[in-house]
N, C-alpha and C positions, 0 to 999 in steps of 0.2 A: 827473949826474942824467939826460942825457938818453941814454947810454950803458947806463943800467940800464933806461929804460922799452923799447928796442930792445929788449934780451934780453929782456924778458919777454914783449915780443910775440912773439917770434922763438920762446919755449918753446912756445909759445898754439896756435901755428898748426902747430908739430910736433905738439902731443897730438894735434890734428884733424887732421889729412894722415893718422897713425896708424889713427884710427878710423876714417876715410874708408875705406882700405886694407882694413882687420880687416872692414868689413862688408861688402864686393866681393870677398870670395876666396870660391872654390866654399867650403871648409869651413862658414863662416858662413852661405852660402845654402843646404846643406845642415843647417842647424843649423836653419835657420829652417824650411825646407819640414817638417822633423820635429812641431815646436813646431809645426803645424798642424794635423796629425792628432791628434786626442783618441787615440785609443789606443798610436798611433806615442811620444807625448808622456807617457803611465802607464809604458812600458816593456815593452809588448807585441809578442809577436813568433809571425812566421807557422807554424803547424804542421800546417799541410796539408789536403786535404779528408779523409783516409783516417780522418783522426782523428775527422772530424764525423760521420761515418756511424756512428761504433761509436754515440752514442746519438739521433743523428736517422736511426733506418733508415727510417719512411718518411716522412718529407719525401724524403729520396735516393730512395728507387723513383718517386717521382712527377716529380721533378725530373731524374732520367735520361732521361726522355721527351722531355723538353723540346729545342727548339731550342738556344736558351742553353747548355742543360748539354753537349750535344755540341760544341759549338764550341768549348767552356773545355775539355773534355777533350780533343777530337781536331784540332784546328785554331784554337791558339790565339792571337791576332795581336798582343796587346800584353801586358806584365809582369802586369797586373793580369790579364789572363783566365788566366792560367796559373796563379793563385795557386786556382782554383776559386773554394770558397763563400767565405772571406775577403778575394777581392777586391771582393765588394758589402760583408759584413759585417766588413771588417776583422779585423786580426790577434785569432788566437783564445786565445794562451799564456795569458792572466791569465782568461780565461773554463773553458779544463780544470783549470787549479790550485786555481778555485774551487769546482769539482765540477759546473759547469752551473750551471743555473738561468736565468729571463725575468732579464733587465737587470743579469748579471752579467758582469764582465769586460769593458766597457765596448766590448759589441759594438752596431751597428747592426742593429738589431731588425725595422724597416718596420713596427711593431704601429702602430695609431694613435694617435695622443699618447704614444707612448714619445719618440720625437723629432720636433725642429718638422717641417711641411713644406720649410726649407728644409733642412736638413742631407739627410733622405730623400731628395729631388732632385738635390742636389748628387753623392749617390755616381753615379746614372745617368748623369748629367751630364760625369763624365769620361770616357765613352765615347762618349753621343749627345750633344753641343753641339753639332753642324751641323745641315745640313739644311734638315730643317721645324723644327727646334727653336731655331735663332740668334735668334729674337724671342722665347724663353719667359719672359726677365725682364723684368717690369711689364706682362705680357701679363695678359689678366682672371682666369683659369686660376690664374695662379702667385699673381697679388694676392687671391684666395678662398682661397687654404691648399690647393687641390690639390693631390696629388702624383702621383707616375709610378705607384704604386703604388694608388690610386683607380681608373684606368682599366685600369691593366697589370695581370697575373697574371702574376710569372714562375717560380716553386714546381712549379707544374702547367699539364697543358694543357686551357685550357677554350675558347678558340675555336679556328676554323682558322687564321688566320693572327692576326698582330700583337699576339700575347699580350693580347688583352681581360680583362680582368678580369670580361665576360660571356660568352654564346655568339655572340652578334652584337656586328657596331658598333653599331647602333641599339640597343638595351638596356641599353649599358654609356654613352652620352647621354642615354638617359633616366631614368638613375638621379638626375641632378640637374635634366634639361629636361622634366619633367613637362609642364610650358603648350604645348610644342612638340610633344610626344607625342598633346597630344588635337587642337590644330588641324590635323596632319598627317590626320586621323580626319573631318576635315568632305567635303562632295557636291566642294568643285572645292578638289585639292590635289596638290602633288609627286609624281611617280611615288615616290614613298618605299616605300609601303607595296608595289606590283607588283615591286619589286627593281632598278626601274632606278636609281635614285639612292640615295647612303647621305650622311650627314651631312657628309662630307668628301671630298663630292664638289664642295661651295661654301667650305667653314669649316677652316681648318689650326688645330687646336684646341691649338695649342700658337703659338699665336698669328702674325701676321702684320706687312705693314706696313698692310691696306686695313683700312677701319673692319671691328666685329662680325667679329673675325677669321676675312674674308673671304680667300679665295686671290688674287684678282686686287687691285690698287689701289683697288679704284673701287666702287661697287652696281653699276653698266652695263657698266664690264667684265666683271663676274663675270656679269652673264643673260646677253650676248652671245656668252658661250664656248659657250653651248650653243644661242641664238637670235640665229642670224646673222642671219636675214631681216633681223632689226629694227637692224643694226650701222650700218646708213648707209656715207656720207652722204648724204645728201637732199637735193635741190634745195631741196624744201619744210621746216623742222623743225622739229616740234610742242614747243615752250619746255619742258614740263614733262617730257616723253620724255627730250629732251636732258640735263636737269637729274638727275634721278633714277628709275628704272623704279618705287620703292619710292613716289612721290606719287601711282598708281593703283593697285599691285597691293601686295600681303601676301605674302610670298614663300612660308611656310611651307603654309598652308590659308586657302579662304575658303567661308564660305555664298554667295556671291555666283561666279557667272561666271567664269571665267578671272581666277582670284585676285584678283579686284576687291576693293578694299578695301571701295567701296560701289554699290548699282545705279546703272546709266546710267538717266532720263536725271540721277539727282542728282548724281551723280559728276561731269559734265559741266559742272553749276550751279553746283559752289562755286567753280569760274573764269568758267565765261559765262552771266551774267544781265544780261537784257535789250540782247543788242546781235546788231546785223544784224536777228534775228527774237524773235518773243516765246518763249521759253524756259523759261514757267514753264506749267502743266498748266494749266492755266486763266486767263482774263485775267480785271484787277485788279474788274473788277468781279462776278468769282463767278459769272454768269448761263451762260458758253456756254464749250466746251471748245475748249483749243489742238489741233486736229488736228494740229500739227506734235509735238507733245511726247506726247500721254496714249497712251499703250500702248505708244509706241515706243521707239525707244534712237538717242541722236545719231549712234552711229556707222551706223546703216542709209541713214543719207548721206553719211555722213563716217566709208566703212572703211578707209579710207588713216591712221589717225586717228596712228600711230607715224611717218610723212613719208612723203611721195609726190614722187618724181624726172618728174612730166609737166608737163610747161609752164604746165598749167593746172588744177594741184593745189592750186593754194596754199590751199582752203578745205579740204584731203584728200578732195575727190570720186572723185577718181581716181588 
């Protein structure tokens, strides 16, 4: 009896050695990488660009212009750039047998809601995964239904560089940051509009590690790339400076001052009331006015107010 439960075990563990085997040989992970591709997996197969042109002639004259398109023809760097148009859209054999047609032949389309955002993404994605792009998945972008094709054009050429899907960067951002578009627009705001800053001069829109994917880790590192003054360290340092530049200022625009979030001296108020001196525009009994506060702004004694390195800064007089 116990010689027969052996051999059975002994068969058990041969079918599974077997299988083990059978799924780690290249054939099988070539089986498997096939059974990936939706159209690889129908039975389609590649038939070159020469063939696409006979009834997309101008998508092709527009898409000759392009960056993209010469590179796939003249300077191709990987298998798939050398396949041309079906290396975005996939093998095209089961799309000429069908005569053509939108959503035949089981090609990748880019139309909107032809396929999810992520299938769209994923085909760019085998060529741009690095970069700025290694943090695209669960970035806010990719978790909104974005895709490459939102921002990018790549058919034709409509900006100078970077295939925007506008003629600027700023316009092809503001087709979904509307609120950003109009505070950029207020009396104290981002050089945005003069041309010195563009959107992605603070923001890797294809997401980051720093919050509001930001370029740097931090809010303070990202305004000190451009505002060293204020980078420290300080002898003296003002708690809320250290903490975050975004607890007094608005980065995008503000009605207020040097992108103040709100006037000095209120701004000042909603941390120091009533200490060292009276603080508030008028004292408690309403009769006669704080000459230290009414018309003025705390920092016209206190302009050191981001840290002061003198000895005897600590109140930021100097």
């Amino acid at each position: 009896m116990g010689g027969c439960r052996r051999d059975l075990l002994l068969a058990v563990f041969a079918v599974a050695l077997i299988s083990i085997v059978v799924t780690y040989t290249p054939a099988a992970q070539g089986a498997t990488a096939s059974t990936n591709s939706g159209a690889a997996a129908s039975g389609a197969t590649y038939v070159g660009s020469d063939i696409c042109q006979g009834c997309h002639q101008e998508q092709t004259a527009k898409y000759a212009k392009t960056k993209m398109a010469k590179v796939f023809a003249s300077a191709a760097r990987t298998p798939a750039e050398k396949q041309g148009c079906e290396g975005c859209h996939g093998p095209g054999s089961k799309h000429v047998e069908a005569g053509g047609g939108k959503g035949v032949g089981g090609l990748v389309s880019f139309r909107k809601g032809a396929e999810s955002a992520k299938q769209q993404t994923a085909v760019c994605q085998k060529c741009h995964e690095k970069g700025q792009r290694v943090y695209w998945e669960g970035g806010p972008h990719e978790g909104a239904g974005v895709t490459c094709t939102n921002c990018h054009k790549v058919m034709e050429n409509v900006s100078d560089k970077r295939n925007f899907a506008k003629e600027t960067e700023l316009e092809t951002c503001f087709q979904c940051h509307a609120l950003k578009k109009a505070q950029l627009q207020r009396s104290s705001h981002m050089p945005v509009r003069e041309g010195k800053l563009v959107c992605t001069s603070c923001h890797n829109p294809h997401n980051s590690q720093g919050p509001r994917q930001l370029k740097q880790n931090t809010i303070n590192d990202n305004c000190v790339s451009c505002h060293t003054e204020r980078r420290g360290p300080f002898l003296w340092e003002h708690p809320p400076v250290v903490e975050n530049c975004g607890n007094c200022h608005t980065p995008h625009g503000s009605t207020n001052p040097f992108l103040l979030k709100v006037r000095v001296p209120r701004l000042c108020q909603e941390c120091h009331n009533y200490s060292r001196h009276p603080s508030q525009p008028y004292d408690p009994s309403g009769s006669t006015a704080n000459t230290r506060v009414l018309g003025r702004g705390c920092v016209q004694c206190h302009p050191q107010i981001h840290g002061s390195n003198h000895p005897s800064g600590s109140m930021f007089h100097r």
